[in-house]
C-alpha positions as a printed Julia matrix, in Angstrom:
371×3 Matrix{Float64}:
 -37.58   17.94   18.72
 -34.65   19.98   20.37
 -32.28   17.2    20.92
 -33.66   16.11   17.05
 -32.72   19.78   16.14
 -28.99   19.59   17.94
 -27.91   16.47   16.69
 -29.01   17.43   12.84
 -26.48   20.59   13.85
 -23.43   18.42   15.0
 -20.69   17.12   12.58
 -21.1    13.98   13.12
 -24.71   14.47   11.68
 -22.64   15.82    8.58
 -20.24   13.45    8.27
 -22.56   11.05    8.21
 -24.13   12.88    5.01
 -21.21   13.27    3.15
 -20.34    9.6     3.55
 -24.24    8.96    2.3
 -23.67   11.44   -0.23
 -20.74    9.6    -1.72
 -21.86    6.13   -1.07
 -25.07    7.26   -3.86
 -22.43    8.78   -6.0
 -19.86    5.81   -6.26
 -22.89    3.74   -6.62
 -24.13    5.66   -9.69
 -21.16    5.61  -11.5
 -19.94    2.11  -11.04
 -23.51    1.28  -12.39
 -22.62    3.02  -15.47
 -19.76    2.18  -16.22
 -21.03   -1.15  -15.83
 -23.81   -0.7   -18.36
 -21.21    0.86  -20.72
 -19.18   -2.06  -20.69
 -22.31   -4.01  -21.51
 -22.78   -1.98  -24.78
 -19.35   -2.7   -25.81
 -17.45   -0.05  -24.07
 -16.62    3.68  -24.66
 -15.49    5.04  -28.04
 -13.7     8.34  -26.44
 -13.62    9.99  -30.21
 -17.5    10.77  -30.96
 -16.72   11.45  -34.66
 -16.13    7.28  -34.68
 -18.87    6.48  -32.28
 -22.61    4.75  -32.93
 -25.44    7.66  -33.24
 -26.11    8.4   -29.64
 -29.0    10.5   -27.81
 -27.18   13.24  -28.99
 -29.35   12.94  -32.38
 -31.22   10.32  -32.12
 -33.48   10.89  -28.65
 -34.63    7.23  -28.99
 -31.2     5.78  -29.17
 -29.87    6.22  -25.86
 -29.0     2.66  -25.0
 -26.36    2.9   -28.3
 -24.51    6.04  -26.31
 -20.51    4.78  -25.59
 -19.22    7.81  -24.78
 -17.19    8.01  -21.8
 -18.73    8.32  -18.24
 -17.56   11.66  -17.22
 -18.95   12.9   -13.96
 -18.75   15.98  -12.11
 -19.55   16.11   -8.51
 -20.25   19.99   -7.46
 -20.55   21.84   -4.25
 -21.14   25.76   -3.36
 -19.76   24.31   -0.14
 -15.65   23.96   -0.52
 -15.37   21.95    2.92
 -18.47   20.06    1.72
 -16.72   18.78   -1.69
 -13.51   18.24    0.03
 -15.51   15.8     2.92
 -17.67   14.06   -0.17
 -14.3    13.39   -2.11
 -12.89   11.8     0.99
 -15.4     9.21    0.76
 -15.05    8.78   -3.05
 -11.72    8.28   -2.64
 -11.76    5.38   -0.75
 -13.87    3.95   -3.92
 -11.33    4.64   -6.11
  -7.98    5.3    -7.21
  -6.1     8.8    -7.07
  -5.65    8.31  -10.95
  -9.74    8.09  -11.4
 -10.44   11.59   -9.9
  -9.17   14.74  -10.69
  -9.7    18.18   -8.68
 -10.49   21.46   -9.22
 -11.17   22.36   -5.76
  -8.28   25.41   -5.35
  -4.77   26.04   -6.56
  -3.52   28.06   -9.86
  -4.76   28.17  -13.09
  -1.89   26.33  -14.55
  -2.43   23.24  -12.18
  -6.21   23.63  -12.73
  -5.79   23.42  -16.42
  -3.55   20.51  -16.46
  -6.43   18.83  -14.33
  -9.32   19.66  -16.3
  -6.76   18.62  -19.22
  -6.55   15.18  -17.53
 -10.57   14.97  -16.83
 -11.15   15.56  -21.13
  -8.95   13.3   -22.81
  -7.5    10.78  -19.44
  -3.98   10.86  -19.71
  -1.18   13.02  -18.08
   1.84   14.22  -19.3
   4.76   15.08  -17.94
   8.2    13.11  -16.82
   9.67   10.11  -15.07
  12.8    10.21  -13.32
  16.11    8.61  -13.91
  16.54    7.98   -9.99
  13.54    6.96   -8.76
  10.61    6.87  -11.71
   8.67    9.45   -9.94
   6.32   10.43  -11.99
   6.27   14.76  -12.43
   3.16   16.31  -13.7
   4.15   19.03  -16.5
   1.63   21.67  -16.01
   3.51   24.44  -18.75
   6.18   24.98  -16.18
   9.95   23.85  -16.75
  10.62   20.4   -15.05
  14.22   20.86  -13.05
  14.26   18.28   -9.92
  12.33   15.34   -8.98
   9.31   16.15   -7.18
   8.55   12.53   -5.37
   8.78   12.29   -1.62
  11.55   10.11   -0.56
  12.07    8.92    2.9
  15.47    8.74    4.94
  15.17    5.64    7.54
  17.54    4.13   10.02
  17.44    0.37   10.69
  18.62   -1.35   14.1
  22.32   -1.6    13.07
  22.68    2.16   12.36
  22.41    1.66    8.65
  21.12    4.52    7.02
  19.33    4.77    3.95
  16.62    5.95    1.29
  13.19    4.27    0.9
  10.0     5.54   -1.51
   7.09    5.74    0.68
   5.29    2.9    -0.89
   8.19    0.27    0.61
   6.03    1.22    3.75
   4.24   -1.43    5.08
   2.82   -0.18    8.33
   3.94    1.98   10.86
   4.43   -0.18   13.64
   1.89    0.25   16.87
   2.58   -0.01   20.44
   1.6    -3.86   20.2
   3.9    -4.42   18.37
   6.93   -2.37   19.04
   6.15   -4.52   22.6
   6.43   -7.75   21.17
   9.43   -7.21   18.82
  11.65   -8.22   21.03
  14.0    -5.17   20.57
  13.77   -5.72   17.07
  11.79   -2.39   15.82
  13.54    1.29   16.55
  11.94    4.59   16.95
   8.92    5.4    18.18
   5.52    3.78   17.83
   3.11    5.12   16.62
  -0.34    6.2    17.59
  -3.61    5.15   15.53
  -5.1     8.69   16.67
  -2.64   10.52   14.53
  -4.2     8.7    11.49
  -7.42    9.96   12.2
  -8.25    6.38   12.86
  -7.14    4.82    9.64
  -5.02    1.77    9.88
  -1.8     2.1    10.57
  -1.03    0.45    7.02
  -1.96    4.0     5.55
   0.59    5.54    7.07
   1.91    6.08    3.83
  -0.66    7.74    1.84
  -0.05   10.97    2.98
   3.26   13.08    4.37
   1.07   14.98    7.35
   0.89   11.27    9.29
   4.55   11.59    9.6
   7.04   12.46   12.18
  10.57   12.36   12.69
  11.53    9.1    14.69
   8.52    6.83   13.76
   8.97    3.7    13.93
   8.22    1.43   10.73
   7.75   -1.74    9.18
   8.93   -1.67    5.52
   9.51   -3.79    2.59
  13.76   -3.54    1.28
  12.99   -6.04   -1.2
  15.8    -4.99   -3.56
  14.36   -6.39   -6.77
  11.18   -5.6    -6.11
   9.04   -5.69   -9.28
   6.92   -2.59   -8.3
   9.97   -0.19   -8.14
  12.7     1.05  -10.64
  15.87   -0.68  -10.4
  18.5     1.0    -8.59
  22.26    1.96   -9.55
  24.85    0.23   -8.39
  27.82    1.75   -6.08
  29.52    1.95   -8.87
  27.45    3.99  -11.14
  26.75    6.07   -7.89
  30.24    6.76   -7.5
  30.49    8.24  -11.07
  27.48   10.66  -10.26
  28.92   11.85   -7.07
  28.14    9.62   -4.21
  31.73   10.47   -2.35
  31.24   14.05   -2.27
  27.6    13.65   -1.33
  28.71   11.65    1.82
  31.29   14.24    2.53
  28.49   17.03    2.43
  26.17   14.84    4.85
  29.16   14.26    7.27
  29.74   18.03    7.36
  25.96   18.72    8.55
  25.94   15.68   11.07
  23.72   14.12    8.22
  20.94   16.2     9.64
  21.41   18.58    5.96
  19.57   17.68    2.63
  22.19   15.55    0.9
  21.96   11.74    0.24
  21.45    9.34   -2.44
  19.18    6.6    -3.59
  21.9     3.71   -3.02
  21.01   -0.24   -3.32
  19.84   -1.49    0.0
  20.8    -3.34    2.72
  21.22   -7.19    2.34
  18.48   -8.58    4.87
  18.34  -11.97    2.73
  15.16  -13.74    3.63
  13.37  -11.19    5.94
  13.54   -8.48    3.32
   9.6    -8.18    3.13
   9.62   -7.08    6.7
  12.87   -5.04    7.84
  12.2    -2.51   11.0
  13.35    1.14   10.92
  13.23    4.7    12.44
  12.18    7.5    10.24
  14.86   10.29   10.05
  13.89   12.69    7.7
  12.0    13.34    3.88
  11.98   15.6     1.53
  11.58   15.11   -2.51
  13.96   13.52   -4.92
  15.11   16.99   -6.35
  16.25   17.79   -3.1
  17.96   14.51   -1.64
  20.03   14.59   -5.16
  20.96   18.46   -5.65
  22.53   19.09   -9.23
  23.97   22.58   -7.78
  25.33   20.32   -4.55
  27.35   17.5    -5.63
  24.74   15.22   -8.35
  26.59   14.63  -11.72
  23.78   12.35  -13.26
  20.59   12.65  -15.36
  18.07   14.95  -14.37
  14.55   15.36  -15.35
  15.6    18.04  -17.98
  17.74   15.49  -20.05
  13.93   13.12  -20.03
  11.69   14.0   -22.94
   7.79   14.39  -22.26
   5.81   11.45  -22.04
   2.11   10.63  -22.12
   0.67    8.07  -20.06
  -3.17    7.06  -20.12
  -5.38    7.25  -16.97
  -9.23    6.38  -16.42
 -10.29    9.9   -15.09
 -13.75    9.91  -14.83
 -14.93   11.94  -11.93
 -14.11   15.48  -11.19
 -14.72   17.48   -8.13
 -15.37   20.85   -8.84
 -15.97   24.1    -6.21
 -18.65   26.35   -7.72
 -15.78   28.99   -7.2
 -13.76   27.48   -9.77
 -16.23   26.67  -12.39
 -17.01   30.51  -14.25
 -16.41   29.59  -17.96
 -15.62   26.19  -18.08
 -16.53   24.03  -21.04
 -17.9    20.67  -19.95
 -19.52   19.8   -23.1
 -18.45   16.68  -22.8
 -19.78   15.45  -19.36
 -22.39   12.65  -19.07
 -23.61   13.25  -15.24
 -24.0    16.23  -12.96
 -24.29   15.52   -9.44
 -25.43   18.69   -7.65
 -24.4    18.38   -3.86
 -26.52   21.18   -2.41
 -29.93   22.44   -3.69
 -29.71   25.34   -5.68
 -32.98   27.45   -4.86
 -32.09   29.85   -7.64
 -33.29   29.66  -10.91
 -30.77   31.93  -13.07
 -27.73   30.11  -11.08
 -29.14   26.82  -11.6
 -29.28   27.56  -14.95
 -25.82   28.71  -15.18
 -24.27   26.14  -13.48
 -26.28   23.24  -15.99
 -25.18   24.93  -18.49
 -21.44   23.98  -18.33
 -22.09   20.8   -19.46
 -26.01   21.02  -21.36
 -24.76   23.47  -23.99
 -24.62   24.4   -27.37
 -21.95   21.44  -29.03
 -22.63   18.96  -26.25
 -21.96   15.53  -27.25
 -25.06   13.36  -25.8
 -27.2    14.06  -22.83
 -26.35   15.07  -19.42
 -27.71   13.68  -16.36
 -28.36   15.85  -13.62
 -29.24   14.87  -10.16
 -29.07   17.12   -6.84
 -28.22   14.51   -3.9
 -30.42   14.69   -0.97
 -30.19   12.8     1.61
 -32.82   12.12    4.4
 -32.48   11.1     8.46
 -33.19    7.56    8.85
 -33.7     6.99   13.06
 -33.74    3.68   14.89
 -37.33    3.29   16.69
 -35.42    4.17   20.12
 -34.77    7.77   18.55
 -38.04    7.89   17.05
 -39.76    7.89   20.32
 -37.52   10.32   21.97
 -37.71   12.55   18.66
């Protein structure tokens, strides 16, 4: 029973929950969106739709509403370890979060939850996509990365041109071929090394990568030519960059390097990153389009879970959910109550499923006998 009782107190134990917790979760809604489909598919305007449970409490199989879940916690380290899980399920677009940050970032996000599309801008440079959350879009806010290749040529890359970041194996067997410094699967947390990319606290100056320079690559915006680059400022930006022993903010998104057939796979050192806005400063030496000469745009996105922190979720309107799934018990009555009644309220569209996930130990017969 004690070692029983220490290992239910480890996080390992808990990690191990949250990944069950998620697993039933991902589960759940991939069955119903399934079963949607089968009914024909969701009708996201309910004036138009078929009568659903919503009047007709023997009808539920003609409900095509959209599958909107919310997963809940009272626990904000809980929700964030859950959502880890889910999001190796599914893509960044399919979830949104209102797990901290300010109200103008949390309404754009519940905004994108309801009616699953964003708005906001693309950019002329690089067609990063910037969220417009009721603020005034100035620069580029996409992360671009500054790499070095084994000649000395420098230049800029968008993170997704990242293949891998290369490993000690391999930086070995390159035969002088990859620059920088390899790098270390514990700094991913374990992940492959071809995640490096997904997220800006992997990196450090002087990794070495593996990258794609593809120059028409379908999956990325075309890039100006020198030419066009030299009538937005390119000179003066290389001037600037020379003057801070190119260690300052100032470079442009060129055409790349010519590596003819082994484009898909070039080697390079990481230098530096920093946003678009940044790399191409209007008040440094940029003469071209910005994001304020772009008009807004809407673009359509399948969001159908959202993560919510019981902190964040006084007054909320989720009339329009279809599932609740409750991470923790909630022993008490009037705040069970409260937090059902987000979504089960007065102008709901069809009925809410609620479920509270529990999940029980299951131990090997070796355990069992020392339990």
């Amino acid at each position: 029973d004690l070692l029983l009782s220490e290992y239910l107190g480890t996080d390992s134990f808990q990690s191990l929950v949250d990944e069950k917790q998620a697993q039933y979760i991902v589960e759940a809604v991939k069955r119903e969106r399934s079963e949607l489909n089968a009914r024909g598919g969701s009708i996201p305007d309910d004036s138009n739709a078929p009568i659903t449970a919503a009047t007709s409490s023997n009808n539920v199989a003609c409900d095509r509403r959209p599958i909107k879940v919310v997963v809940y916690s009272q626990s904000h380290s809980n929700l964030l370890s859950v959502a880890e899980y889910i999001y190796r399920s599914f893509q960044a677009e399919n979830i949104a979060e209102l797990t901290e940050g300010k109200i103008a970032d949390m309404a754009y996000e519940l905004g994108r939850f309801r009616n699953s599309y964003k708005e906001g801008k693309k950019c002329r440079i690089c067609g990063g996509w910037n969220d417009y959350n009721g603020k005034k879009l100035i620069g580029c806010r996409r992360l671009l990365m500054e790499v070095c290749d084994a000649e000395g040529r420098t230049f800029l890359i968008e993170p997704e041109r990242v293949n891998r970041a290369v490993g000690q194996v391999e930086f070995n067997k390159s035969n002088n071929g990859a620059v920088g410094t390899p790098v270390d699967m514990i700094r991913l947390g374990g992940a492959p090394l071809s995640d490096y990319r997904i997220s800006h606290k992997n990196w450090q100056v002087g990794d070495s990568l593996c990258i794609n320079a593809r120059g028409d690559h379908p999956l990325f915006q075309k890039r100006w030519s020198h030419n066009q680059w030299a009538a937005y400022g390119s000179d003066r930006c290389m001037e600037l960059a020379e003057k801070d022993n190119f260690q300052g903010r100032d470079g442009f998104l060129g055409p790349l390097p010519d590596y003819e057939e082994r484009c898909d796979s070039v080697h390079v050192k990481l230098n530096k990153w920093q946003v678009c806005g940044k790399f191409h400063g209007k008040n440094r030496w940029y003469l071209g389009p910005t994001l304020e000469d772009v008009d807004l745009e809407k673009e359509l996105q399948d969001v159908f879970i959202l993560l919510l922190d019981a902190k964040l979720s006084h007054g909320l309107d989720l009339s329009f959910v279809t599932h609740l799934f409750l991470l923790e018990p909630i022993d008490d009555a009037a705040l069970l109550e409260q937090v059902t009644s987000r979504a089960h309220r007065l102008g709901c569209t069809g009925p809410v499923t609620i479920e509270t996930v529990n999940v029980w130990q299951e131990l090997d017969g070796e355990t069992k006998k020392l339990a």
